[in-house]
Steps between C-alpha positions, in 0.01 A plus 500: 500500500487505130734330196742611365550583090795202560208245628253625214748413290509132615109458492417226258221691328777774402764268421257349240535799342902426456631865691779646437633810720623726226586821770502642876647157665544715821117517585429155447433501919238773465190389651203459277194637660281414238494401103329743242427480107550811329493555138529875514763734487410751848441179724737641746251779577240219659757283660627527886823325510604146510299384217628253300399613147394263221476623121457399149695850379198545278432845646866593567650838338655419112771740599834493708395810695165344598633156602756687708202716679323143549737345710613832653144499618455208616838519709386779681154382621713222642387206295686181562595370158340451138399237289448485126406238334624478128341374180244831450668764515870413580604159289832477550527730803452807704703798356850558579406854638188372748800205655731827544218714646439226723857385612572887612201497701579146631153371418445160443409463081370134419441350166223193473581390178238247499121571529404503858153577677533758691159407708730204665830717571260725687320223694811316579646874649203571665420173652856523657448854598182407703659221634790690653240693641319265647813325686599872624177519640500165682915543603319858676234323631779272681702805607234625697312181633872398657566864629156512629566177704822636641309840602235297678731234667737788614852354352789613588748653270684267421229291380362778292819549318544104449156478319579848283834339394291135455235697259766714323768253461749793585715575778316769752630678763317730821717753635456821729540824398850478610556275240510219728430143398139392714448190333576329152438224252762444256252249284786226481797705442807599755387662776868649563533651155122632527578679820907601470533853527132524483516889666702654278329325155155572626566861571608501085131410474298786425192428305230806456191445633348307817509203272738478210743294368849601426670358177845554600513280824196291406317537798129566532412725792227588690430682868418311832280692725135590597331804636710739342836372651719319300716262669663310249574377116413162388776409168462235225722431275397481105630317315665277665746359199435265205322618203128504499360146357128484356509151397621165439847377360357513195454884512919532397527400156811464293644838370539458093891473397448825278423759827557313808217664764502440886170362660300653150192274410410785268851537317577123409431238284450150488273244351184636441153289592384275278392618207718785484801520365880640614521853550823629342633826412370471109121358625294757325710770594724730252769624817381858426506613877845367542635830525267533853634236678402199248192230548479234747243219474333396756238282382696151591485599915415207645148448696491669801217698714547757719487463877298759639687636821487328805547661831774252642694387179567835277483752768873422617665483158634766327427777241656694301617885531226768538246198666272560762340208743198387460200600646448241729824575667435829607145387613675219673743752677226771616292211650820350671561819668119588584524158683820589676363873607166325642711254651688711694132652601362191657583403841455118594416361851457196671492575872233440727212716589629679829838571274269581200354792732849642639613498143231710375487672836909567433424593115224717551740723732792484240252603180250693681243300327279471847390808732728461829195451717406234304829353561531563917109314504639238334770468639418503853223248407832272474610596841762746376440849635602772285371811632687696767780326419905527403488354210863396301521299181693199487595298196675135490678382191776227375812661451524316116179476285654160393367203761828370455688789650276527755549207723185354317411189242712521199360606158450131424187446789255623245318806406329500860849554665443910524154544603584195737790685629326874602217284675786331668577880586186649558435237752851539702410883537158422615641275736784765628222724532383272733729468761626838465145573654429748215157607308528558133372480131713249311462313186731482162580832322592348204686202347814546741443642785230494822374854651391554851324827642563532873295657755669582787378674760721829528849583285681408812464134457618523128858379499465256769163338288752493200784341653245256687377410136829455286611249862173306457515434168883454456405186749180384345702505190776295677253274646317443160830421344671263749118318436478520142636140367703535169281467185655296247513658152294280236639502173392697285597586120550833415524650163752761487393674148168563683649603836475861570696760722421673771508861537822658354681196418666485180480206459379133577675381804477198736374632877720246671796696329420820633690641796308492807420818637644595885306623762183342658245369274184725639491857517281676693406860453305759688352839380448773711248516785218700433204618725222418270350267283476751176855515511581108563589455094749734564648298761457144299617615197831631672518219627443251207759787310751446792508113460538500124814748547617295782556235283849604376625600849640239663515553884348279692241728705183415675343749293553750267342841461535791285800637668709182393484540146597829304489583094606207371238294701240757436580457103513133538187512654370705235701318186149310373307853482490564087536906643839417634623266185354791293745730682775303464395457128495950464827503719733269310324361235746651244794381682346162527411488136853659385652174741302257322625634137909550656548223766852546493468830618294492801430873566206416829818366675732843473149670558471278819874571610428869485207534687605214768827730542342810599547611145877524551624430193856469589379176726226393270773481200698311737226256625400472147885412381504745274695794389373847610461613127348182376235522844409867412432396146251236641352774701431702238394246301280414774327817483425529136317168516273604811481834398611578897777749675713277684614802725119578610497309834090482480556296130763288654285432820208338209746355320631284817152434660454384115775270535349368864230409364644370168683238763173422696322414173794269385513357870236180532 
């Protein structure tokens, strides 16, 4: 937010004074926090770093020791540079020893060898200082009005990501805590170099702190999640290339022929205003701090004013090393992921009022947020008896989260395609219900998938009402399809440096190019039947656990229930719970990190060999392709990276449900 010593330099009110930078070069991109006149010698003692000091050198120490005490001071409170202006106490210019003090200490040393005011190089500072403030203030202000807009229109994702890259300029990125890519922005650059090997680079990404930025990737990081559990990290990247520009074309002056200086309006010369004259290496100055790095003038710099920093222009450029972001970015950052953690809070609906009731009905026995009286008076006020009653939870959901896997409208019918398509749902499972003859409690569980509670009148009548069910609405579903006309697509333009990815993709792809999955297109899933209506979430959430698993198996079956799916479906089921990512993360984080860092050595695949062997080594070496000597090596290698005993079959049994659910995470 502030100017630099650089853009002071370039100020017309201190170029009037002809400046010449006699020492300390390297600081010249200190900021200046504000400008203070001192004419005595233990200044430093009342200063708190990045001051830019002016002086006449009237009250400056007569003596070599002093002088060198003076800067040394000032260097250590953190001051950004100094100015003296010559003619009262210094004619022909500052002593050789105060240049050398101030070259070792890399402080900026100035000479105004013309009579300046120092009342208008400390309004000109300061009136830029309060102006930066000022447009911080308002590019905050529009930080949180848009994130506030997003929180209260419930945006998805994606959208919140798109306007954090818009307001940042910079490529962002939304991933699990698998490391998995949720959604993106790459602000205008390539989308396939932004997300190639995006696993292994952004487990090399290890900044301190819930929010922090770390230098040697670039990347500014903060934590996605809300009432204590943490579900993701939300990326940008800073800078995102160029060198930082704070003005016009006119900002890049000419560098003088005698020391050639890149991009340095406060180390060259050329013309000077008029009536000035030409700076040169003999203007009023005797060459005495030559040995210190020699003078520069700067008072020819060309006109220029510095641009105070704008939230979409300088934020994406570049800095040099030891730079932080700015403020805003981080602010920007924490409110994108506040919005995305209340986001995946809020739960939209836009049924009627009967399905309105079963849904809350169906919600209030899945979060326990209603007394289960409540729920069987309400409940049979819809007709549906509850009490005395078998009850078995039954949940309904497309096979492929993507409409275009499913049998349904393409991508391209519009953002109403998926809500359209589980009403579409909801509705065939009401009507199976229907003709199957059967009472029950049904309404959407979530985005995906429908739930039914079934009350049946003894346990007896349990598989018969479940195969009566999955017949009914395998027809209806028929039916409805065989009456459904084809919808044309309507054209539509899509940008693909905004498009986003779904869950676990690495990258941008087009649906139409993904493999079709096999199997039917609806699963159905059924819980266990229980005898009471305190234990129906048991039953419903078995069920909706079932169906997710089920996903990945592809038999066609009427129905599935716990039986038909083992570990693997139990992890897949489980691969969006941060607990289980977190245990993968303790299990074989170090092996996954050591992969990322050696990915010609691969050591999760000879850990995967061994443990999918029966931790033979003999046959895991020779699934593996590898010699027997090299294999154990990799074992043992193995083992000093997890800190584990490959021989303890209770480690090894972690280690492989580690690597289930390692595969269940990666799995979309």
């Amino acid at each position: 937010m502030f100017p630099t010593v650089r853009e002071v330099l370039a100020l017309v009110p201190v170029r009037h004074g002809a400046p010449r930078l006699v020492a300390g070069d390297a600081g010249l991109d200190r900021p200046v926090r504000w400008v203070h006149v001192a004419e005595v010698p233990d200044i430093a003692t009342l200063l708190g770093g990045g001051e830019l000091v002016l002086t006449t050198g009237i009250g400056l120490p007569a003596d070599d020791a002093g002088l060198r005490a003076f800067i040394g001071d000032l260097a250590d409170v953190g001051v950004s540079g100094l100015v003296v202006e010559l003619g009262r106490r210094y004619v022909s210019g500052v002593p050789r020893v105060m240049a050398a003090a101030a070259e070792r200490r890399g402080l900026p040393l100035v000479e105004l060898r013309r009579a300046t005011p120092f009342v208008r190089i400390t309004e000109a500072v300061h009136a830029l200082i309060v102006d930066a403030q000022l447009t911080e203030l308002r590019a905050t202000e529009e930080i949180h009005q848009r994130f506030t807009e997003l929180s209260v229109e419930g945006a998805e994702p994606a959208e919140v990501v798109r306007q954090a890259a818009e307001l940042a300029g910079c490529p962002v990125v939304l991933e699990n805590l698998s490391r998995q890519v949720l959604a993106y922005d790459p602000a205008g650059e390539s989308a396939e170099l932004l997300l190639d090997g995006w696993e292994q680079h952004s487990r090399r990404i290890r900044p301190a702190g819930r929010t922090a930025y770390d230098p040697d990737s670039g990347w500014l990081v903060t934590t996605v999640g809300a009432r204590g559990q943490d579900w993701g990290r939300l990326l940008l990247r800073w800078p995102a290339g160029g060198e930082l520009t704070t003005g016009g074309p006119d900002r890049t002056p000419a560098a003088p022929a005698d020391r050639p200086v890149s991009d340095d309006p406060a180390s060259t010369a050329t013309p000077a205003p008029a009536g000035g004259g030409t700076a040169g290496p003999s203007d009023g100055y005797d060459g005495g701090a030559a040995d210190a790095g020699g003078g520069t003038p700067v008072d020819g710099a060309p006109v220029g004013r510095w641009a105070p920093p704008h939230p979409r222009r300088d934020s994406a450029a570049g800095a040099g090393p030891g730079a932080t972001p700015p403020t805003r970015l981080t602010i920007l950052i924490e409110r994108a992921a506040s919005t995305l953690a209340l986001g995946r809070l809020i739960r939209r609906d836009a049924e009627g009022l009967e399905r309105q009731i079963h849904r809350t009905l169906l919600t209030a026995l899945i979060d326990h947020s209603r007394p289960v009286d409540e729920v069987a008076l309400r409940a049979k006020a819809l007709g549906v008896t509850l009490d005395r009653r078998h009850l078995v939870g039954v949940v309904v959901r497309h096979r492929a989260d993507d409409p275009a896997e499913g049998g349904g409208p393409g991508p391209d019918a519009g953002p109403e395609a998926g809500p359209a398509r589980l009403r579409d749902l909801a509705e065939a499972v009401g009507q199976a219900l229907r003709e199957a003859k059967l009472t029950a409690l049904t309404s959407a569980v979530d985005d995906q998938a429908v739930g039914a509670l079934l009350a049946l009148p003894d346990p007896a009548a349990e598989e018969k009402a479940l195969a009566a069910f999955a017949a009914a609405l395998r027809r209806v579903r028929l039916d409805a399809d065989a009456a459904r006309p084809p919808a044309p697509r309507p054209a539509r333009p899509v940008d693909p440096a905004a498009r986003t990815v779904a869950v676990g993709a690495p990258r941008a792809a087009d649906p139409a190019s993904r493999p079709r999955p096999a199997g039917p297109a609806v699963i159905v899933a059924a819980g266990s039947g229980v005898g009471s209506l305190r234990e129906a979430r048991r039953s419903l959430v078995e069920a909706r656990q079932v169906a997710e698993a089920a996903r990945r198996d592809r038999r066609d079956l009427p129905y599935f229930r716990l039986p038909h799916v083992g570990l693997a479906g139990l992890l897949h089921l489980l691969r969006d719970e941060p607990r289980l990512q977190t245990f993968v993360e303790r299990e074989l984080g170090g092996l996954l990190a050591y992969d990322a860092q050696h990915p010609r050595e691969q050591l999760l695949g000879t850990l995967r060999a061994y443990l999918e062997q029966g931790r033979n080594k003999s046959a895991a070496a020779a699934a593996a392709h590898l010699s027997r000597p090299a294999f154990y090596e990799r074992l043992a290698r193995i083992g000093r990276i997890l800190d584990v005993d490959l021989d303890s079959v209770e480690q090894c049994l972690s280690l492989h449900v580690a690597l289930l659910a390692l595969d269940a995470v990666r799995t979309p």
